[in-house]
GUKEFI-794984 format. One line per 2 residues: number of its first residue (from 0); their letters; for each residue x, y, z of C-alpha. Coordinates in steps of 0.05 Angstrom, whole numbers, always signed. Example, Ala and Ser with C-alpha at 12.3 -4.5 7.8 and 13.67 -1.06 7.14 Angstrom:
2
0) AS) +246:-90:+156 ~ +273:-21:+143
***
This chain:
72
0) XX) -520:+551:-74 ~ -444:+531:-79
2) XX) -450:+502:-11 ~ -508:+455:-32
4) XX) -470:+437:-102 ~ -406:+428:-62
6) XX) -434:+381:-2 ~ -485:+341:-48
8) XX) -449:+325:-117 ~ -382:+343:-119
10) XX) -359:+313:-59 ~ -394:+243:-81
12) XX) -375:+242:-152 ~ -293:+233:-166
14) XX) -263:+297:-190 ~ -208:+255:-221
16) XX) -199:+196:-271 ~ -199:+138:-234
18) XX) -155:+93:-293 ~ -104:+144:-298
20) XX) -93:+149:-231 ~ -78:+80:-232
22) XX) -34:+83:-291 ~ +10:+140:-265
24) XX) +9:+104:-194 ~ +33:+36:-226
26) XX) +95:+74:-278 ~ +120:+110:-207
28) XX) +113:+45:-166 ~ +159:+15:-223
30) XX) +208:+71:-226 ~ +214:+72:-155
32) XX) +231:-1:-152 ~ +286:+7:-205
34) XX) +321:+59:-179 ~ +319:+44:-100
36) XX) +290:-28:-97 ~ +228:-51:-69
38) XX) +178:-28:-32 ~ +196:-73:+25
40) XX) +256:-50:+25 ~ +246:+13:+19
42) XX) +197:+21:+86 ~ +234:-38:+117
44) XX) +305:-7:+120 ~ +328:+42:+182
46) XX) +385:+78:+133 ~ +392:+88:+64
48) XX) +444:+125:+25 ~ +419:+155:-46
50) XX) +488:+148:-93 ~ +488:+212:-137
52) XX) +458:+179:-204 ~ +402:+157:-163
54) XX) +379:+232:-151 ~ +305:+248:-189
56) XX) +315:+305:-244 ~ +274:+362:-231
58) XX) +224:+339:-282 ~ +226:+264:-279
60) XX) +153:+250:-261 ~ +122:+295:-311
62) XX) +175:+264:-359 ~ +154:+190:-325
64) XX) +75:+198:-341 ~ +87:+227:-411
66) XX) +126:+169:-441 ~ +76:+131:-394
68) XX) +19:+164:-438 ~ +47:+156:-499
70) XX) +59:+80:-497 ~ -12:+69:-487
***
């Protein structure tokens, strides 16, 4: 029976939200581009050197997509 639910409705309906997905994928894009310049750029270049301030916290997506939230 969990086969059957598994192959016929769960794998064709989105387990996710779809809008927040693209909210949280836009505020990292953004972020990203701040800190370490555009996405060109970024996959463009053969060496890059992160400076120390440009280091990610240990929390700074979940802290990212909160204030992302709560500006909505």
């Amino acid at each position: 029976m969990n086969n059957y639910r598994f192959k016929h409705f769960l794998q064709k309906e989105k387990q996710y939200d779809a809008e927040r997905v693209d909210v949280r994928r836009k505020l990292i894009n953004q972020a990203y581009d701040e800190r370490f310049g555009t996405k060109d750029f970024r996959h463009n270049v053969c060496f890059y050197s992160v400076k120390e301030e440009q280091n990610l916290e240990t929390d700074f997506v979940k802290k990212l997509y909160q204030k992302g939230e709560n500006n909505d």
